[in-house]
N, C-alpha and C positions, 0 to 999 in steps of 0.2 A: 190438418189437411195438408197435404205434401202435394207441394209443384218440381216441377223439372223444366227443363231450359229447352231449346230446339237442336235438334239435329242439323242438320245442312239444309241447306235450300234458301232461296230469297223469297222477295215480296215480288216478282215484277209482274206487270198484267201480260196474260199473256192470252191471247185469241182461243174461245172454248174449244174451238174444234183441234186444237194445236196438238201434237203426240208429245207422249212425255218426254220423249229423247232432249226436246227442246227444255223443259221444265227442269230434267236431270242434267241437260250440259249448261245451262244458266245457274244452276246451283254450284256445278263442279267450280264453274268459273269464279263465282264467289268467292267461295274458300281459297279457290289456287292465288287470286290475287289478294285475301285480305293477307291470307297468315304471309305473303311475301312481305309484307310491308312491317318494318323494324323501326319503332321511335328507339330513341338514344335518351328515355328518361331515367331509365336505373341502370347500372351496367348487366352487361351480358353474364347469364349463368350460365357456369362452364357444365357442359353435358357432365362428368361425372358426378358433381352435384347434384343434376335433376336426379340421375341413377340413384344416387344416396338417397335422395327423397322419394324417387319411385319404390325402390324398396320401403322404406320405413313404413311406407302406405300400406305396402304388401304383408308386412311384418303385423300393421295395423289390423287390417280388416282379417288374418289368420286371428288374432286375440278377440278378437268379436264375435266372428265367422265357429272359429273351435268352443271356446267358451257357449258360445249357444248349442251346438251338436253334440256338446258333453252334458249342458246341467238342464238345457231346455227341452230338446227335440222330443219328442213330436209337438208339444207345444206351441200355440202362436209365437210366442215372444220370451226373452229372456227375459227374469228380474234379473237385473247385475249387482246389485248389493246384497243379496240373499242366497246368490247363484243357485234361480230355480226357474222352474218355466212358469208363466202365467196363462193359466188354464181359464176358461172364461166359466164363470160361476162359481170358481173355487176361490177368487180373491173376491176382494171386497170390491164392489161395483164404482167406476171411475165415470159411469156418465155417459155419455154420447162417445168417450175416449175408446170404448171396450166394444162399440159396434163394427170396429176393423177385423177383431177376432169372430172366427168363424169354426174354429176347431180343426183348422186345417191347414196347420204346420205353415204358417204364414211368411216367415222372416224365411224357413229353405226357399218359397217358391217366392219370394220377393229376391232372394240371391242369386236366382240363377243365371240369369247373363252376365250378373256383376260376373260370377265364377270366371265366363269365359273373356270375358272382357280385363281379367286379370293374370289370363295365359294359366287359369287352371283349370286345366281341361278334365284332367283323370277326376279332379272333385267336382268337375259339372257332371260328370256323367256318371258317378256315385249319386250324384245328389238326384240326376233323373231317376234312377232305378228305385230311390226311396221314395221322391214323390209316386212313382206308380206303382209303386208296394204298398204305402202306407195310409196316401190322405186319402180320406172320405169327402164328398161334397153335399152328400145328404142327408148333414146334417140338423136336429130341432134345434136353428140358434138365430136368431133376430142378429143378420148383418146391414152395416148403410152398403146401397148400392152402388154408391159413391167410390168409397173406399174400395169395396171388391170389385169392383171393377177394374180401378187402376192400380192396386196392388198383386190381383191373385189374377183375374183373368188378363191382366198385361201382364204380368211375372209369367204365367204360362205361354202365352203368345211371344214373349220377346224369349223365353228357353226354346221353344217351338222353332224361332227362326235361327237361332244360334247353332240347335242341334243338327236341323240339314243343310246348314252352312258345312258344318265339322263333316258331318257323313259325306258332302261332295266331295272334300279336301281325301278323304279315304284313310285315315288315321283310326280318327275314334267317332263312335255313335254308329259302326256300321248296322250294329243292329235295332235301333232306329226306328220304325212305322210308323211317325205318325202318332203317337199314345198322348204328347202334350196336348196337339191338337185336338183330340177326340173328348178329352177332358176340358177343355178350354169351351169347345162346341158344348159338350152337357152342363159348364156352370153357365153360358151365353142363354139356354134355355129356362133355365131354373131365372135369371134374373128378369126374363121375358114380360113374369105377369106382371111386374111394378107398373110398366108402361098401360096397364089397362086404366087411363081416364080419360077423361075426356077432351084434354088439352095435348094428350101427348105427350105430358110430363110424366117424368116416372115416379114413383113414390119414394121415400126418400129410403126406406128400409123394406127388407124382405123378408120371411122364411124361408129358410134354402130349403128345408125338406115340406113345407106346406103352402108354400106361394104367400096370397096378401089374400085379407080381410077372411077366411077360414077360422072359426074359435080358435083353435088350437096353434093358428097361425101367431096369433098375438100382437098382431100391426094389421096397416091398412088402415087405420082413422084417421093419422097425421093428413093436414091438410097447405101446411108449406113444406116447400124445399128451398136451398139453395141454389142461384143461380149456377153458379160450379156447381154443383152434384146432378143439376139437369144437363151442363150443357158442356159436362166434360166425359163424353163418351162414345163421340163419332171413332175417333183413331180406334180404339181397340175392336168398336162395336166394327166398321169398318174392315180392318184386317179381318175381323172372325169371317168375315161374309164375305171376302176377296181369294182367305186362305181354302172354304169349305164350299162356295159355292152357294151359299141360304144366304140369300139376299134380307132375309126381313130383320135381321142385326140390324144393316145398316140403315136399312129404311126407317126404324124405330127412330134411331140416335138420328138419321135427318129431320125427323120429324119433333121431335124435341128442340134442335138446334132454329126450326122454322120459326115455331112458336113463342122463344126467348127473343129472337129477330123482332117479329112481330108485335110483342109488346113492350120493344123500347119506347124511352120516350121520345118522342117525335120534335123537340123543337131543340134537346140537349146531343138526343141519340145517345143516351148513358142507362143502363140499366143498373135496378136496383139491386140489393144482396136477395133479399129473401122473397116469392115469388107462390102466390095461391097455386096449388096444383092443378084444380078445377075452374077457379073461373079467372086464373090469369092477370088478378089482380097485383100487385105490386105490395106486398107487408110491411117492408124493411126499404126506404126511398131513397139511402144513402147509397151512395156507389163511388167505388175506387176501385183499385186494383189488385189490392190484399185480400185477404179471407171473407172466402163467402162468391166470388166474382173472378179472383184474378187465372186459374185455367179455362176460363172461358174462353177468356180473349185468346188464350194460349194456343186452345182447338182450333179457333179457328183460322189462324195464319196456317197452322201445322197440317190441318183438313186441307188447306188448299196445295202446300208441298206434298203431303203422302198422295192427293187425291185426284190431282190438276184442273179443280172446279174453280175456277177462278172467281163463284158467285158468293163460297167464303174468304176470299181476298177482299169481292168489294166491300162484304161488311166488314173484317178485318180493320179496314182504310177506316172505313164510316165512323165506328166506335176510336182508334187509333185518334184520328183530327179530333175527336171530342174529347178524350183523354189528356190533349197536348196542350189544350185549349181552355180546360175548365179544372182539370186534376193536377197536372203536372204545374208545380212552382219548383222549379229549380232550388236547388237540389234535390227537394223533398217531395212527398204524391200524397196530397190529401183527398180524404173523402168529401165530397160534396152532396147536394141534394140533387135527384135527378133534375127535378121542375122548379128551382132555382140554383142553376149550376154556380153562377158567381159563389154562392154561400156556403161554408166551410161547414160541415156535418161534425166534424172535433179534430182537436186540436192534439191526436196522437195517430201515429201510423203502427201497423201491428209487422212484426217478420215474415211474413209470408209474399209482401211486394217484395223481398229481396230476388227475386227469379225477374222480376220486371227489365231489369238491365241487360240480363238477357236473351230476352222475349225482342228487346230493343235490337240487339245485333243482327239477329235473325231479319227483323225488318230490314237493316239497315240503317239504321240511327243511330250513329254513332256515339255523339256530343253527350245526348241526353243521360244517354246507357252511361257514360263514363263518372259524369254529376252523380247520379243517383247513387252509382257502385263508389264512390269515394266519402262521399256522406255515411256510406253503412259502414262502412270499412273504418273510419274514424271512430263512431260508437262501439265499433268492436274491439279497437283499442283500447276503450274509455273504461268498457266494461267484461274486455277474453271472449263474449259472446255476445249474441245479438239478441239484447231481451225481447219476450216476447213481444212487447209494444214498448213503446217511447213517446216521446212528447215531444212535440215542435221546437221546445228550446233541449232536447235531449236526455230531458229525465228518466229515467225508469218509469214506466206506468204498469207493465206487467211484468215480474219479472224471472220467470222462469224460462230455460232455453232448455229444448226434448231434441237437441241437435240438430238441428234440421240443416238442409243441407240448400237452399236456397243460393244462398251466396256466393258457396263453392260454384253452385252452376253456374252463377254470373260471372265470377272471376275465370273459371275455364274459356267461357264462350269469347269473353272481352280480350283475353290472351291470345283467343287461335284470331281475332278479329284483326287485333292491332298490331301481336308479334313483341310488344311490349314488356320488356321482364321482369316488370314492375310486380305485373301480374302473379309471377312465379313468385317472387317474396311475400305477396299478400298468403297464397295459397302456404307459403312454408310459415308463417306465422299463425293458421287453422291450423296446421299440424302437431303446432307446437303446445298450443292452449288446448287440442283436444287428448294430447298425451299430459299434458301437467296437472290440466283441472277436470277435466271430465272419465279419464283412462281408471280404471278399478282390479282389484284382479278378478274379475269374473265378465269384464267386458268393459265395456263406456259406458257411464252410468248419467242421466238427464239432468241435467242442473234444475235444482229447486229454486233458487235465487242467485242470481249472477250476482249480486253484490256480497254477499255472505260467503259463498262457495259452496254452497251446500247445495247436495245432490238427491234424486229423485231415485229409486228403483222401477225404471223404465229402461229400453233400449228399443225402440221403435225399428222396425222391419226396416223403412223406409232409408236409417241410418248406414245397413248395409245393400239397399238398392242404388242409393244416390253419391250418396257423399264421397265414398273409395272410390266410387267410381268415376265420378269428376275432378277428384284429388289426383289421381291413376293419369289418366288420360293429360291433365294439368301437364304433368311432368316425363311422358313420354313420348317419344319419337315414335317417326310411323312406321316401324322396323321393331321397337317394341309388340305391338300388335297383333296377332296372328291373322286377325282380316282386316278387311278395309273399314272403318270406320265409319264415312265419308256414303257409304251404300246403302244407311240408316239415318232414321230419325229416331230423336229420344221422344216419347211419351212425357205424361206429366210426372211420370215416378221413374224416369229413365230407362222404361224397358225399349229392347230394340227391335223396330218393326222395319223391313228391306222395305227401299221404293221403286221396287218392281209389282209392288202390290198395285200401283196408279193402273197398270195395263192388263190386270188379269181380274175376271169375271166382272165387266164394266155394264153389268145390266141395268143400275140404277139412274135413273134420270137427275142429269147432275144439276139445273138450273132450278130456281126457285119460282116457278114467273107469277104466283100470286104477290110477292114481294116488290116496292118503288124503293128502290136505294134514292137516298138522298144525295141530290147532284152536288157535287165537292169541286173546291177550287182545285186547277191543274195541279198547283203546289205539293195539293196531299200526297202526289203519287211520283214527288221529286225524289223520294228515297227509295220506292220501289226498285231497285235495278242498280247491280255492283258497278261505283262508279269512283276507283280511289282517285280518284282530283278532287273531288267532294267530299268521300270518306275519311280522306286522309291529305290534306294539305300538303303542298311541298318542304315545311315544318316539320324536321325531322322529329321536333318535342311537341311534337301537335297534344298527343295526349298529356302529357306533362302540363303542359300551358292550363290544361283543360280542369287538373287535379287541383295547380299548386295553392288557387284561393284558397279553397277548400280544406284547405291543411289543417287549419286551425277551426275549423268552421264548429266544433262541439267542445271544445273548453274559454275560446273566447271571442268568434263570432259570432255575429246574430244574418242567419242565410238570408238571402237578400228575398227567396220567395216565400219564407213563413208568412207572411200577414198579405193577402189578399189587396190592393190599394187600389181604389176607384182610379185610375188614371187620369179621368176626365173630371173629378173634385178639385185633383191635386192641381191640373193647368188652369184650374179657375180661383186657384188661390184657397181652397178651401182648406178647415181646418182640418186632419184627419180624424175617424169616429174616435169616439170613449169608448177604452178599454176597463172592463171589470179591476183589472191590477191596478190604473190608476187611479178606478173612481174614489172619491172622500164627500160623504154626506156633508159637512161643513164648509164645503166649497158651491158658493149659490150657482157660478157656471155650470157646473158640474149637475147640479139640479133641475137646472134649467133644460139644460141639453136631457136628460131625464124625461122633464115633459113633453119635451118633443118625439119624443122617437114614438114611431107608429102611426103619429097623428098625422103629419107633413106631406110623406109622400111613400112611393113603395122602398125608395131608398132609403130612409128612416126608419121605417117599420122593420128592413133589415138590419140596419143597425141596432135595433130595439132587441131582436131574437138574439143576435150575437151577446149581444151585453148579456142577457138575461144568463142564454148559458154558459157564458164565459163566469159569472158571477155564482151560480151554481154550481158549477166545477171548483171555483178556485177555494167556493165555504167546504165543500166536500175535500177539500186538500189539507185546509185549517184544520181542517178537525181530527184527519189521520197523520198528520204532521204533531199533535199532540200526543200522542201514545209512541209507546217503546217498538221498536223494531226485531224483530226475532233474532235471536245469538247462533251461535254456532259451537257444537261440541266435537272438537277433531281431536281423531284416535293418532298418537305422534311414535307410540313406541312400536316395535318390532312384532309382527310382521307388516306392519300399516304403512307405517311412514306418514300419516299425514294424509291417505288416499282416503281414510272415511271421514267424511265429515255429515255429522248429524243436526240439522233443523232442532232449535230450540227455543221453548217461547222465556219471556225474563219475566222479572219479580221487578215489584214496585218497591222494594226494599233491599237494602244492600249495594253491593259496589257492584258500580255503574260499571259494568264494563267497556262501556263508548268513550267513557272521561278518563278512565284509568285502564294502566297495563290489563293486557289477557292474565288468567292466573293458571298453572301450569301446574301438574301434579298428579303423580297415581291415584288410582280411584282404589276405593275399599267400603265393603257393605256395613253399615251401622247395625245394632244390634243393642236395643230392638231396631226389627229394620223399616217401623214404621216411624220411629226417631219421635215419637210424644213422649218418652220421660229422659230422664236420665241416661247416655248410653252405658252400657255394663261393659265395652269394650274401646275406652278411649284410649289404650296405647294401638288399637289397629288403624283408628284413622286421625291420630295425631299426626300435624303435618302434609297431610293428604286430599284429597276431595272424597267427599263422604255421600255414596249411593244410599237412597230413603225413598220409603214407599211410600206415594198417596194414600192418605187416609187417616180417618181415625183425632185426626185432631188438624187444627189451621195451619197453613206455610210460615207462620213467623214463629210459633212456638218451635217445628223443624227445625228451622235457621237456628235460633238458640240455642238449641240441644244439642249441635252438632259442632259448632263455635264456641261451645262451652266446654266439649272435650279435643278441644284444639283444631279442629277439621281448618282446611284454609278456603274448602268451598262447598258446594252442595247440589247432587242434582238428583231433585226429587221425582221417580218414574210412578209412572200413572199404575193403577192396581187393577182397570179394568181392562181385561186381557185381551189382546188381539186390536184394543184400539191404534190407530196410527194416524201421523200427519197426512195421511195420502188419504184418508178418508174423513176427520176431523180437523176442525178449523185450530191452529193453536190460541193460548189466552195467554195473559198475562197473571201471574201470580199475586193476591191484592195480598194485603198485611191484616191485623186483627182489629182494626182500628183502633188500635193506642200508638205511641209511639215506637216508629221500628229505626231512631236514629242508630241503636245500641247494635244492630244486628252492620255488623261489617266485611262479611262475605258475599261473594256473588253466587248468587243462587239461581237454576238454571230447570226448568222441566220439559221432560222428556217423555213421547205419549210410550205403551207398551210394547209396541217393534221395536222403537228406537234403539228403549233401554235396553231390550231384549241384547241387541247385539252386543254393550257392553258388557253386559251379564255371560252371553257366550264366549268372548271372548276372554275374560276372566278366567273363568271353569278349563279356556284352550291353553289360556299362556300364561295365567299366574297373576304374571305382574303385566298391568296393564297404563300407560300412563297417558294424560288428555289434553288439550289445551283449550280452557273458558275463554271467548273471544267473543267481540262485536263480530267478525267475519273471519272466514278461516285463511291462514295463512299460507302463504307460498312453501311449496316443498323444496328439499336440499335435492336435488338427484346425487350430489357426492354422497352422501349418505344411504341412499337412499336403495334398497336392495331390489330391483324389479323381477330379479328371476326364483323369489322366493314362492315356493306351490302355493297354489291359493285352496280353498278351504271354505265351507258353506259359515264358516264364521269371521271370513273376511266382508265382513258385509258393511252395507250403510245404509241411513235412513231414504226411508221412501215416502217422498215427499205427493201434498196438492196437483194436479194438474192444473186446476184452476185458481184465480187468484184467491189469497182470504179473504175473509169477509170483515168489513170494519172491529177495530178492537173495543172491546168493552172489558171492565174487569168482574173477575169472579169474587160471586162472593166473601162473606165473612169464613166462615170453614170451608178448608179445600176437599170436602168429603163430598161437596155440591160436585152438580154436573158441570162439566166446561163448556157452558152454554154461549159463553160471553166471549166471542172470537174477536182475532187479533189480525189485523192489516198490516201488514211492510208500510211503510212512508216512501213515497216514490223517490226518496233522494236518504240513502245510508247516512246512519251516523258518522263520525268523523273516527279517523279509525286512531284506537290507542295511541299515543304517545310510549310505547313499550320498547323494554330493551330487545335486542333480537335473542329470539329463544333458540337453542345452539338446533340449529340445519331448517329453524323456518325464521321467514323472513318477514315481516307486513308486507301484504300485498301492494304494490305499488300502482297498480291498473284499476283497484275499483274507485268508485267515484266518491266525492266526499263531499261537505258541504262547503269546502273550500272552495273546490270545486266550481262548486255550483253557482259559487256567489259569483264566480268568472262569465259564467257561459248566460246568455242572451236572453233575455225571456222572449212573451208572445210578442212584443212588437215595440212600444215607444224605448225600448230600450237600445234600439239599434243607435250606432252613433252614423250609420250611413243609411239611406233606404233612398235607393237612385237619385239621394242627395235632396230630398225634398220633407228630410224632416228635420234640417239644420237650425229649425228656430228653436225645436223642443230642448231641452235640458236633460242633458246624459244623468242618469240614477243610478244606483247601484242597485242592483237587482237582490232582496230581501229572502231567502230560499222560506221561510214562512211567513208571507206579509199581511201584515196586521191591516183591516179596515177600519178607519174611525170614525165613527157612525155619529157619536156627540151626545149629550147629555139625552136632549131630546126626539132622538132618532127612533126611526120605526125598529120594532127588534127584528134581528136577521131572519127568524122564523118567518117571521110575519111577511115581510117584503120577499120571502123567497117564496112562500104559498101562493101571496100575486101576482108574480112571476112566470110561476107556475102555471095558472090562471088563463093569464096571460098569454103563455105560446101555446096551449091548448085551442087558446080562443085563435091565434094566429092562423094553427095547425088548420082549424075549420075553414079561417077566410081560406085558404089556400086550395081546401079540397072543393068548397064550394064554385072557386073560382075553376079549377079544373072542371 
């Protein structure tokens, strides 16, 4: 799901009946006095510099931009390691991933303001002549309405307002009518019937050519959505009905945004992620700001700048105080339960709060925006991208990154807020990791695993709606620009909507008055309204002051707001709860406190749920902490460099690659190339790494046969064809059950895409040479040739969207299916001890176990915690720690069923008690 940051405008209340002149010159004022204001925390970057970096953007989003219009178009989306388009029903089905595709050239009509927003105009108004030549909208394909919305029908509304912007200027677009909008207006209609229930929620998916619940339609049963996917659709829905006049757009998306209002909860004022369509029930109780929830909140600050309804400001506020109150711990934003907000819902945050910081400025809130954006910014250090999810002490919990462009938005906004040019090196440091590790010759390709390096064949629409575009804007002047900027808001995918829309066709009744907002301290609404004496101290290093704790805060402190602390336990001396990491069954304290919890009081009973899931989590860590971590097969010789790197699962036999050097070497096909007898050609892969087909006999006998005619390594590619990691879990390779000490190579498999590329590339260039690695390495750019043609054989693996599924190993003969999938460990093995291989280097940015043993766990490990946990004893924090349960201890099964048991039985007090 893709967010975007806000365009101009404040929070301040402003009297309903008030014109927007007032609403538009309190926003001017905004901006005019944030960006005047310059901390002295980095020094200043000299304008030809941004220029360099404005171009390279430019340079950028041309290799993404053209690579798409050559190997994709008419396609939704590029693959970039296969350089082809992804057509919906002609790859292998990715899941809920693939309901953004609609058959209708998604990533052109996701680009087009970027176009003009990049001063290419002549390709914005090629690229309109093609969207109105070429896409269909009616067509038989089950899209989220979610997604089309704020991709295709804002991509068309924000080229819509760009193109009669150009047409007034009298250059280009003169001939022009109106065509986005007309199209914009018939998908407005086509999404119309989701909203047929009876809450006014709309359905989460559509038939564009047959509506909802029609056989043929093939949806319309689902009975949840998310709360983002109901309640992120006023702004477009809004323009449509500003821009054309048909008020019932926006009436719908009011009507949706009423009903999510209304069934907040009333004592936290936090809603939940996921939300019944019909009867308004609550699914999913957890609520935060990330996926699933966070362009909620977004709308509605943004509803009240585009719309000058000041009755989504007061929710805005309402939700905001609750946010700051129960989710926000500095630096971090956890999820909590609606209807026990004190209590932490988990102990990982996903990427998608990265826009929060931003959403922050927009308010006004400076401080907080700065904490949060510096905490992400350190993990991205940690790990060149921002894994999909992390963990409170900073671990990897998900680790694939599909670019997303969150961040950059928050760094852009935190930039024009503060003037600070701190900002500008954050953004040149995106730049740099999205040309080193993500850059392909056939576009930007998704990283599979940020710890590995290995890359996904995706390039998401989104990547060229948002990201250039706040990279662009990051390092341009308002003289770069060919319009004003400042006379727009960004949407949640950056499209640009003019706020001149607040004062045209204002038929809709803007108050709620079934609605009782909840009366808020004065305080809440101390940030509404630009006020730098507040924003900005007389401290020139206001922001600096604000960062420099934070420096260190993910390799070896522990943030002062991870762990939730009764305040009123701690002034009464109390001790603080047991945590799952220290509990030890042989400690009678420890037991003790055990039988307490649940029984004593409500505050017990929540220390009883934390424990249980904290315990839960941490046996489910053990367990994937014992299994092997997927390898990495990067292609190093010419025309590659090092840009492919292929997702690999390992072998339970042979050389460890995590303990020992990567092993480096041309690849050559054995023969037989099923590699069960003898090879008949071992002067071919003497000295070499030796390609061998699944099948036919077990992976140790393999290993053997290939080690016996000298091979130095081995990777065995799967034989049934078309399977890949993007659709299949990988495994780990088991041995024959005898002993496989004798087998002394590292052995490596690869599903049949993968291998597939080396195998083409072979057949293109002969000699082909590789690097076997726990993660892949750092490229040389001295070496390194970028402007060599690329070629549908310059490809890489196409990696999971979603995470894998716990590892198990396969069994005795590798002829079996690979039923027996394999999980990353949230924390990479240690990377080789290797000598450097000539033009790569070990990555020096992914994270290790070194690492890890540094940085903080969930909580008694802090050696500070506002200074009231000085009595406890500093530990060293164990990266997989052992419980020791004792001779006679219940077995972990067992005690984790009761558990279990246990918060079910809780889950009921709680719903009884509501």
């Amino acid at each position: 799901m893709s967010k975007a940051g806000g365009g101009r405008g404040c929070g301040c209340r402003v009297p309903q009946r008030a014109s927007w002149s007032l609403v538009a010159a309190t926003a001017a004022l905004y901006l005019m006095l944030a960006t005047s204001v310059c901390t002295a925390g980095a020094a200043p970057m000299s304008r030809e510099e941004k220029q360099k970096l404005g171009n390279q953007v430019l340079e950028m989003f041309d290799h993404a931009y053209g690579n798409y219009m050559e190997h994709a178009y008419p396609a939704d989306e590029l693959m970039p390691l296969t350089c082809r388009g992804r057509v919906r029903g002609q790859e292998p089905s990715r899941g809920d991933v693939d309901d953004a595709l609609g058959k209708f050239s998604l990533t052109l009509i996701d680009s087009l303001d970027t176009l003009v927003v990049l001063n290419k105009t002549k390709e914005f108004e090629d690229a309109v002549r093609k969207v109105l030549r070429d896409v269909n909208l009616d067509n038989d394909v089950v899209v989220s309405v979610f997604e089309t919305n704020i991709r295709v029908l804002g991509g068309l509304l924000g080229g819509h307002s760009l193109a009669i912007m150009l047409k007034e200027k009298g250059e280009y677009m003169q001939w022009y009518n109106d065509e986005l909008l007309q199209m914009a207006k018939q998908l407005g209609y086509k999404l119309l019937p989701a909203f047929n229930t009876t809450s006014g929620l709309p359905y989460p998916r559509i038939n564009l050519k047959f509506g909802i619940r029609k056989p043929e339609a093939r949806t319309g049963t689902e009975t949840d959505t998310c709360t983002a996917c109901a309640g992120t659709l006023i702004l477009e829905f809004a323009a449509l009905s500003r821009f054309t006049g048909a008020t019932v757009f926006e009436e719908y998306a009011r009507k949706a945004l009423d009903f999510l209002w209304e069934k907040r909860q009333r004592s936290s004022n936090l809603v939940g992620v996921t939300i019944n369509i019909h009867t308004g029930d609550w699914v999913r109780k957890d609520s935060g700001v990330g996926a699933g929830i966070d362009s909620y909140y977004e709308y509605l600050l943004k509803a009240y700048v585009l719309l000058g309804d000041d009755s989504f400001l007061e929710r805005f506020n309402t939700h905001y105080d609750a946010i700051m109150r129960y989710i926000s711990q500095p630096p971090l934003l956890l999820d909590v339960h609606i209807h026990k907000p004190m209590l932490n819902a988990r102990t990982w945050m996903d990427a998608l709060l990265a826009f929060f910081p931003g959403l922050q400025v927009l308010k006004g809130d400076i401080r907080p925006a700065i904490e949060t954006h510096e905490m992400l910014y350190q993990v991205i250090k940690k790990h060149n991208f921002l894994p999909e999810a992390f963990t409170t002490d900073f671990r990897v919990h998900w680790a694939q990154h599909p670019l997303r462009p969150e961040f950059a938005e928050s760094t852009y906004f935190l930039y024009k807020a503060t003037g600070d040019p701190y900002y500008l090196e954050v953004g040149k440091t995106l730049i740099e990791n999205l040309n080193k590790y993500a850059r392909v010759p056939c576009g930007f390709a998704a990283m599979k695993d940020v710890r590995t390096g290995s890359h996904e064949d995706r390039m998401d629409s989104f990547f060229l709606a948002e990201m250039f575009k706040y990279l662009y804007l990051l390092f341009a002047d308002k003289e770069d620009i060919i319009f004003d900027i400042e006379d727009y808001i960004f949407t949640t995918e950056a499209h640009l909507l003019p706020l001149w829309l607040s004062t045209t066709n204002r038929s809709i009744s803007k108050k709620n008055t079934t609605s009782e907002y909840t009366e808020l301290d004065d305080s809440n609404f101390d940030w509404t309204c630009p006020n730098t004496q507040i924003l900005f101290p007389n401290d020139p290093l206001y922001a600096q002051s604000i960062r420099e704790p934070l420096k260190n805060v993910v390799d070896k402190s522990c943030p002062r707001g991870i762990i939730r602390v009764r305040e009123e336990s701690f002034r009464s001396g109390a001790k603080p709860p047991l945590r799952a990491r220290d509990f030890m069954a042989t400690n009678p304290e420890h037991l003790e406190i055990l039988k307490k919890m649940g029984a004593a009081s409500s505050v017990d009973a929540e220390d009883g749920l934390r424990f249980m899931q904290e315990m839960i989590e941490l046996s489910s860590q053990q367990q994937k902490e014992q299994q092997l971590p997927p390898r990495a097969v990067q292609i190093i010789s010419h025309p590659f460099f090092g840009r492919v790197v292929l997702t690999a699962g390992p072998a339970q036999f042979g050389l460890d690659l995590s303990k020992h050097k990567e092993t480096r070497g041309f690849v050559a096909s054995s023969k037989p190339y099923n590699g069960c007898s003898e090879l008949t050609n071992p002067e071919a892969v003497m000295g070499k790494i030796a390609l061998i087909q699944r099948g036919q006999c077990m992976f140790a006998e393999k290993a053997r046969n290939i080690q016996n005619a000298g091979a130095i390594g081995g990777i065995v590619i799967d034989d049934n064809e078309g399977s890949s990691s993007d659709t299949a879990p990988l495994f780990q390779m088991a041995g024959d059950g005898k002993d496989t000490d004798d087998i002394k190579i590292p052995m490596l498999f690869l599903f049949s895409k993968e291998g597939s590329i080396i195998l083409d590339a072979i057949r293109e260039h002969e000699q082909v040479e590789v690097l076997l690695s726990d993660k892949a390495r750092d490229r040389d750019p001295e070496v390194e040739n970028e402007d060599q043609p690329s070629s549908e054989n310059d490809s890489q693996n196409q990696s999971a969207e979603q995470m894998l599924p716990l590892p198990q190993t396969v069994g005795l003969a590798d002829q079996e299916s690979p039923g027996n999938p394999l999980e990353s460990p949230s924390e990479p093995p240690s990377p080789a001890d290797s000598e450097e291989a000539a033009g790569f280097a070990p990555s020096e940015q992914i994270s290790s176990p070194t690492e890890t043993q540094e940085t903080a766990g969930l909580d008694g490990e802090c050696t500070d915690l506002d200074n009231q946990l000085q009595d406890q004893p500093e530990t060293e924090e164990d990266p997989s720690p052992n419980v020791s349960w004792g001779t006679k201890a219940q077995p972990m099964d067992s005690i984790l069923a009761d558990w279990n048991e246990d918060i079910e039985a809780f889950e009921m007090m709680e719903k009884d008690e509501l």
